[in-house]
N, C-alpha and C positions, 0 to 999 in steps of 0.2 A: 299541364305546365308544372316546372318542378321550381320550390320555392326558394328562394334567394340562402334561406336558411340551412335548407336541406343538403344543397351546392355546399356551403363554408361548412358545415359539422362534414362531408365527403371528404373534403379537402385536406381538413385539418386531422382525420383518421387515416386517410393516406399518408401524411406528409408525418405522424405519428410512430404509426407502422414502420414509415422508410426510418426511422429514426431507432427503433426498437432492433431493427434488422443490423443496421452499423452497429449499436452497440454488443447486440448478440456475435455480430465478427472478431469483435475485437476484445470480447470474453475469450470465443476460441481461441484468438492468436496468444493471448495474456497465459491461459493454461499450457498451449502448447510452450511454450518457450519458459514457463515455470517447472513445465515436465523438466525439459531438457538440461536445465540449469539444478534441479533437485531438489525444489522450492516447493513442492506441493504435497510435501511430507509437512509442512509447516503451517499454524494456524494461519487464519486470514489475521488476528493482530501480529503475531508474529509477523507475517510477510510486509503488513502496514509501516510495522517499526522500523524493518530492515530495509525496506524501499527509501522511507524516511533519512535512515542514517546514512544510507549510501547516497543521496541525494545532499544530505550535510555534509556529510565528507568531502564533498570535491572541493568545500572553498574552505577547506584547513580537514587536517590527517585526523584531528580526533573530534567527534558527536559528544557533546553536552545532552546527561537527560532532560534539563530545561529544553534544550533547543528540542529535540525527542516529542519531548511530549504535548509542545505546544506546536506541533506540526501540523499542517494541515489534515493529513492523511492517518493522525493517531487522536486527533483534538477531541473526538466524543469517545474515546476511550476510558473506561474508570480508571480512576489512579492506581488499585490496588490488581488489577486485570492490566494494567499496561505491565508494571514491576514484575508480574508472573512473567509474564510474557518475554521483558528482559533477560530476566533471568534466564531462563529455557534461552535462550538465543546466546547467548555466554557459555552455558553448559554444553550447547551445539557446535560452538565453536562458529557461527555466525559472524558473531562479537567479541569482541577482547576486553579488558579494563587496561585504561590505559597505564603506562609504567609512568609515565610523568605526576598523576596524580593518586589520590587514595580512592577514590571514590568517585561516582558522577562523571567521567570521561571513559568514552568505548575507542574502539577502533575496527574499523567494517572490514571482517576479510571475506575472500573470494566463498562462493558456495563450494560446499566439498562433492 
């Protein structure tokens, strides 16, 4: 007889597994369509920021590095490893500084 216990640690390594298996798909589909877009020349903070800001930007034209940085998807980022990261993403032409302000405002453009 197999024990009551045995059964749920079974269960709970299948249902693990099935879970390990989605997220390993949807790594592939993530890369692929990072290929495609030309994203994968770009750090994983970088792509965090720029996911980020594109995701700020829809609900007003220009991303605040406040809003940036307290993102969900950059929030254990160091501060001085996020600014790098900025930076390079401005340099790359990612990001823009906005003409409205001096500082502290981007504007997300298309990947090249």
């Amino acid at each position: 007889m197999v024990a009551w216990g045995a059964i749920q640690d079974t269960k709970t390594t299948v249902m693990y597994m099935s879970e390990i298996s989605k997220l390993t798909e949807l790594r592939k589909l993530m890369q692929s369509m990072e290929r495609t877009l030309g994203l994968e020349k770009l750090s994983p903070v970088e792509r965090d920021i720029y996911y980020a800001a594109e995701e700020l930007s829809k609900a007003d034209q220009e991303v605040r590095t406040f809003g940036l940085i307290e993102h969900t998807l950059v929030q254990s980022v160091s501060r001085p490893t996020f600014f790098r990261a900025l930076k390079s993403l401005v340099e790359q032409g990612y990001l823009s500084q906005s003409g409205s302000a001096n500082r502290g405002r981007y504007v997300v453009n298309a990947p090249q």
